[in-house]
N, C-alpha and C positions, 0 to 999 in steps of 0.2 A: 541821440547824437545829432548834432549840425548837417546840412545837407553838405556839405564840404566832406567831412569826414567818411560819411555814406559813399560819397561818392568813391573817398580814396579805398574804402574797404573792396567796394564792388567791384574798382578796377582791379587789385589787387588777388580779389579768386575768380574773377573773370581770365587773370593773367596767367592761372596754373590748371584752366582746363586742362581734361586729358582725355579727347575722344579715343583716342589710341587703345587707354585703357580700358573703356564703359566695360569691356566683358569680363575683365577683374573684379571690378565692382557691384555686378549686380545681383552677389549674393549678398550684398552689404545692406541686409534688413534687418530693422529691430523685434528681434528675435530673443535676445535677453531679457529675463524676467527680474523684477525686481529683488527679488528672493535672491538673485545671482548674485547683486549688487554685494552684498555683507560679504560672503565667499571671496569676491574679488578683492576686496578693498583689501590688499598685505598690509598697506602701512598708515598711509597718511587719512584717518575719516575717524567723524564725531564719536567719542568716546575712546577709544581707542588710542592711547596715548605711547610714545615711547620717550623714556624719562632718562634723564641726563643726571649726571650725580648734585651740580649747584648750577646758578645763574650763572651765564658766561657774556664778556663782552666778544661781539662777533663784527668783523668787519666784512663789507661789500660790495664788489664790482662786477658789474654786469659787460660782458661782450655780445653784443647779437653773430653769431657766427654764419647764418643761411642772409639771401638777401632779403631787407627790410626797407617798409618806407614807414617811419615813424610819424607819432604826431604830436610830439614832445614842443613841437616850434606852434603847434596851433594852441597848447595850454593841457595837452591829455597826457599822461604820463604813462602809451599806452606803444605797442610795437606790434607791427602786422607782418606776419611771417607766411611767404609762400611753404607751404608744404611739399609740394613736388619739386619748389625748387632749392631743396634744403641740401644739405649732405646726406648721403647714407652712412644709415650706421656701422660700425666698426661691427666686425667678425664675432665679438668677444659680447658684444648690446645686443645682435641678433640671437647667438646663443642664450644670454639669461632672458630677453621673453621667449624662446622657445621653451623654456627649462620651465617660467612659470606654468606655460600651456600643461607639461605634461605634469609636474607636480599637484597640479587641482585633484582634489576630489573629483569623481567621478560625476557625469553632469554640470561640473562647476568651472570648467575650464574657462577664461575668458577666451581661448582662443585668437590672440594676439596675432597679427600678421610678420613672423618676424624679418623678412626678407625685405619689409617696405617701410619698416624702420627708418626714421630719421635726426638727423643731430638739430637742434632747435636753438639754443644758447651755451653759455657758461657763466657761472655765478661762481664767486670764489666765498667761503663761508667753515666754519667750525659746525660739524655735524655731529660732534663727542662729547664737547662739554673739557675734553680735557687740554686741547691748544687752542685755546679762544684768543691768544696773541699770532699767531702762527695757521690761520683760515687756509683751505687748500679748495683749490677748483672742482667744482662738481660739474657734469655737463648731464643739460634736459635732452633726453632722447624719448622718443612718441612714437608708437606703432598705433596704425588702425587694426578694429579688433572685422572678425567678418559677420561680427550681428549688427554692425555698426555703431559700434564704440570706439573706444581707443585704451590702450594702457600708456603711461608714463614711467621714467624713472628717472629723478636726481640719480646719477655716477654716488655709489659708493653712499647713500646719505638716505632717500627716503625714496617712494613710487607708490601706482597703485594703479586700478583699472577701472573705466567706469561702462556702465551701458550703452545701448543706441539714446534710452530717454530715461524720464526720471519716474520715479512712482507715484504718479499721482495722488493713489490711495494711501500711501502713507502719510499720515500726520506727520512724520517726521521730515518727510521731504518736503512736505509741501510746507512747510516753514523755512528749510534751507534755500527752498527755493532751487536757483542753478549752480549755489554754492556743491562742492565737495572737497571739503580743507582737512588739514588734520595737523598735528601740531609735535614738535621736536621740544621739550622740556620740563621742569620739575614741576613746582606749585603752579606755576603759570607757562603759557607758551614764550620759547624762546627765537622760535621759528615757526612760522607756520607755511607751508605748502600745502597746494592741490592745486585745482581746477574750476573754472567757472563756463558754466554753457555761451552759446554766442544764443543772439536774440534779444530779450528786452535789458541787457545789462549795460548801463553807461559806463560806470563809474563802482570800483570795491574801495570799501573807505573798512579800518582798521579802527575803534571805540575803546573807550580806556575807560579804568575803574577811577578816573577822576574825571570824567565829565569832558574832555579832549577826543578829538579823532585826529585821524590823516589818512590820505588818498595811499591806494598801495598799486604799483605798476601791474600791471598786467600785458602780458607777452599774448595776442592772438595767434591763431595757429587755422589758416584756411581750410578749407573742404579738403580730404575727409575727415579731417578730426571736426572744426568747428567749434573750436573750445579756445577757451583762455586759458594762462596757468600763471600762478603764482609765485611765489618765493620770496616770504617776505621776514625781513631778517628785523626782529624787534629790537627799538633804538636801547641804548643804556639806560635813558630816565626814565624806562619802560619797564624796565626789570626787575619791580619791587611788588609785591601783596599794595600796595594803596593807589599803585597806577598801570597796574597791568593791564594787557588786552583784555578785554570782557567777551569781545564779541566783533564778528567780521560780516558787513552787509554789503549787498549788491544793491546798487539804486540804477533806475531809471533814466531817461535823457531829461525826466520833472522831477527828478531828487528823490520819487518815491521808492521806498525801501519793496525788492522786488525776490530780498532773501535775506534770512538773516541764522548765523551757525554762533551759536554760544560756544565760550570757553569758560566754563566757570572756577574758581579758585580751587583747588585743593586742598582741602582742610589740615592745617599740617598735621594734627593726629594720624591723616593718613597717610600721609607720608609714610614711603618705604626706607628702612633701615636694619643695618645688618646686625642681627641679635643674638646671643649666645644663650643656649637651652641646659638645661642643670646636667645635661651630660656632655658640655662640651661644644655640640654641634652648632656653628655658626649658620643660621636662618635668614630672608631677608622677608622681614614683617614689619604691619604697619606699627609706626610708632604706641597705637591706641591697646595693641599687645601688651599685657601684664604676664611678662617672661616669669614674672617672681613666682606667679603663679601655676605655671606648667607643668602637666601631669599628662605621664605616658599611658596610656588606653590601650593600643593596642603594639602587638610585637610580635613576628614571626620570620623564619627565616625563608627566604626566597629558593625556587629551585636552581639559580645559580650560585647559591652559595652565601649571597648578601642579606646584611640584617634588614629589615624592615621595620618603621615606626611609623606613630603619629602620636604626636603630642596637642593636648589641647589645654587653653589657658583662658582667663577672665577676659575680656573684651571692656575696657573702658568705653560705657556709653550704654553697658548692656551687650547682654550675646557671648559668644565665642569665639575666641580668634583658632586656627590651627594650623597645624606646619607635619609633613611627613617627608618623605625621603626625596619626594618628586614635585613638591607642593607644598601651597600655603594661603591661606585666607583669613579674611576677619571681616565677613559680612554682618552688615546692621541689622536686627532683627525685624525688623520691616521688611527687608530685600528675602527674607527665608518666608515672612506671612504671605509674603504676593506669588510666589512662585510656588510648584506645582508638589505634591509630595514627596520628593525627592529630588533632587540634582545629583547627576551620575556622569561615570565619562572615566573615558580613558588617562593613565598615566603614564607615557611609554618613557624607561630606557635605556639604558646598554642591557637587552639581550632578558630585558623584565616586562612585563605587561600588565600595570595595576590599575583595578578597577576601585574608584572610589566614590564616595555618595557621602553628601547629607542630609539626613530626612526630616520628616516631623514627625512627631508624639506618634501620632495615627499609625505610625508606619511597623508591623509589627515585626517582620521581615522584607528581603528582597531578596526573588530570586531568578538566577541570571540561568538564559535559555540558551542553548546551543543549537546547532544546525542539524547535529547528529543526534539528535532527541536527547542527548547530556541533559541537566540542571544542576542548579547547587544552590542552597538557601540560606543566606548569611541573616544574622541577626544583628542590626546594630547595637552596637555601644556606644551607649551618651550619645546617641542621635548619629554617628560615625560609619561607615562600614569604608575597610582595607582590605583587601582580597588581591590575590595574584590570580589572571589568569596564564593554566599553567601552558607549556609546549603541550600539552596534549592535544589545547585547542588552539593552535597556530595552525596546519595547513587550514585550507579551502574546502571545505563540508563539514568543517568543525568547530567552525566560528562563532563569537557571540552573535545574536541574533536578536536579545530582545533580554532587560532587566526590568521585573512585575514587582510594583511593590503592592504586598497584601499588609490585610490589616486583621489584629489579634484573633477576628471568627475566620480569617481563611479567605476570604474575600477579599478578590483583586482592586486596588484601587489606582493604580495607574502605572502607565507602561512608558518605556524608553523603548525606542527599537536603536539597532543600532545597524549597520550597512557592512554586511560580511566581505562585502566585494571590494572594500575601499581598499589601498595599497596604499604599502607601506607601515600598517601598524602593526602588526604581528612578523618579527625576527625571522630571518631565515638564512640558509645556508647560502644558497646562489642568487642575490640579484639580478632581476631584470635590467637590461640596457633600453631604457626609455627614448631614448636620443638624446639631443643636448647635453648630454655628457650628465645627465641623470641616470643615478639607476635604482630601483626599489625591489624592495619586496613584494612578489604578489599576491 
């Protein structure tokens, strides 16, 4: 940046000291581990997509709501925002990050501060896909977290929460850079939001699949967040496969690229769409699913009463796609060679708790361990396994604990553990009152 601009920034968080505060703040170390980072991210980060049914045209206007001294008249299409001196948030913004706090997994909480919450903007925007004539106001609200991060939330539309710092050691970060975006749309981004770190970032420019950029505004947000945040609403001649967003960089005050977050196309075979299986039951699979093909494998009746299925079908491209009562996939068979003997994991819900896996060849069973020295040894089908765990093992000393896949001599070849302690996945009779107007199962 210009020494102008420097300056206006520095007078700007010089402007919202708060000695008053320091002993609020000075549990505010980075304390969060990167590992936290994935846990935290709810909505808006790389991969991770939430998908809109078609391309929508979205209109937008921006009000800075807290006081601002912009720098729109120097040439930056950029807004610097005191934080202390912003609004607090509404009654209703502190309870849902308190809600996220207590909803984490355990260990995972970002820990949001929800009492110093504060209102940042308003953008008016189509976050459905389905009134892209008819755009309605979201407003950006920001809490500092106390590892020193922060969480965000788009009103009603997207959020997410990020560290004190980024992961060095991740390949992955260290490409993004002090990007963390994530995107609102179908084949391509319609919206994209997050965040961008403060420090070496001039200027976030948005790259199209035909060779075109454009600068995208960035709202600063002073100490203690220290970040930037986005919302950037893709034009109409943007909203095609031949000119889409490809990719969002952060450059420097010398144009050098100082982060860069892909969006890569969607291949419309993978496209999700809602498919009707030979008995009827409407699925929502990737188009590369050959329905014609689909044959039921496994079927059992639940101990509440309900049927259970899983149906599996040819996978255009190679592979399998499959759909059961809770679920559905159609992984490339490269994605099943790289990963580890089995993929396993919970499927919870109303009042059912099903255990599902897919394995490979090797895998001769799997058998799932309990707390109360229980097992049970399922054998797949066509590489598959569907199991209910029953209410026997819902309290707390009876929990899964650990799923071993052996191989044909009896010999373990790899373990899933699983965390007895976590709430909320095993049904129960009397919820717990978490605060924030959450309540779980213990």
């Amino acid at each position: 940046m210009t020494h102008v601009l420097d300056q206006l920034i520095q007078e700007r968080f010089d402007a919202v000291a708060h000695p008053s505060n320091d002993a609020d703040w000075g549990e505010v170390v980075a304390r969060m581990s990167a590992a936290d980072e994935r846990a935290l991210e709810r909505s808006p980060r790389r991969g991770r997509q939430r998908r809109v049914p078609r391309p929508v045209v979205v209109a937008v206007a921006v009000a800075v709501l807290a006081g601002t001294a912009t720098a729109v008249a120097l040439g930056w299409p950029q807004s610097f925002i005191d934080f202390f001196g912003s609004p607090s948030a509404p009654e209703s913004v502190r309870i849902s990050f308190g809600a996220q706090n207590v909803r984490a997994p355990i260990g995972m909480s970002p820990e949001a501060i929800p009492g110093e919450a504060r209102e940042i903007m308003t953008t008016t925007f189509d976050a459905t896909g389905v009134r892209p004539d008819h755009p309605i106001a979201h407003t950006l609200y920001v809490a500092p977290t106390r590892s020193g991060g922060f969480c965000y939330e788009w009103r009603n539309a997207i959020g997410g929460c990020a560290p004190a710092t980024s992961a060095a050691t991740d390949p992955a970060k260290k490409t993004t850079g002090p990007l963390g975006l994530g995107w609102i749309g179908n084949e391509y981004p319609l919206i994209i939001a997050g965040w961008v770190r403060a420090g070496e970032t001039d200027a976030v420019e948005a790259q199209y699949a035909d060779g075109t950029s454009a600068t995208i505004p960035v709202t600063w947000v002073s100490q203690p967040i220290n970040a930037g945040f986005v919302l950037y609403v893709v034009p109409t001649a943007h909203q095609t496969r031949a000119n889409a967003v490809t990719a969002v960089v952060a450059r420097d005050a010398d144009g050098n690229v100082v982060g860069r977050q892909e969006f890569p196309l969607t291949d419309p075979l993978d496209e999700q769409t809602v498919q009707t299986l030979p008995d009827g039951t409407k699925e929502s699979l990737a188009r590369r699913a050959q329905v014609a093909t689909a044959r039921k494998i496994i079927s059992f009746k639940a101990t509440n009463g309900s049927d259970v299925r899983l149906w599996v079908m040819q996978r255009e491209g190679g592979g399998v796609c499959y759909a059961f009562n809770q679920g559905s996939g159609c992984p490339p068979p490269a994605a099943m060679e790289r990963g580890p003997a089995f993929a396993g994991g919970f499927s919870i819900g109303a009042k059912r708790v099903l255990f599902f896996a897919q394995a490979k060849p090797e895998v001769a069973a799997i058998e799932l361990r309990y707390q109360n020295g229980d097992s049970e040894r399922l054998t797949p089908v066509e590489a598959f396994v569907l199991h209910e765990v029953t209410p026997a093992h819902y309290k707390p000393g009876t929990r899964l604990v650990a799923a071993v896949g052996v191989d044909q001599n009896g010999n373990e070849i790899f373990t899933q553990p699983f965390k007895p302690q976590d709430t909320g996945v095993y049904p129960c009779d009397n919820p717990i009152d978490r605060g924030y107007g959450v309540k779980t199962c213990p």
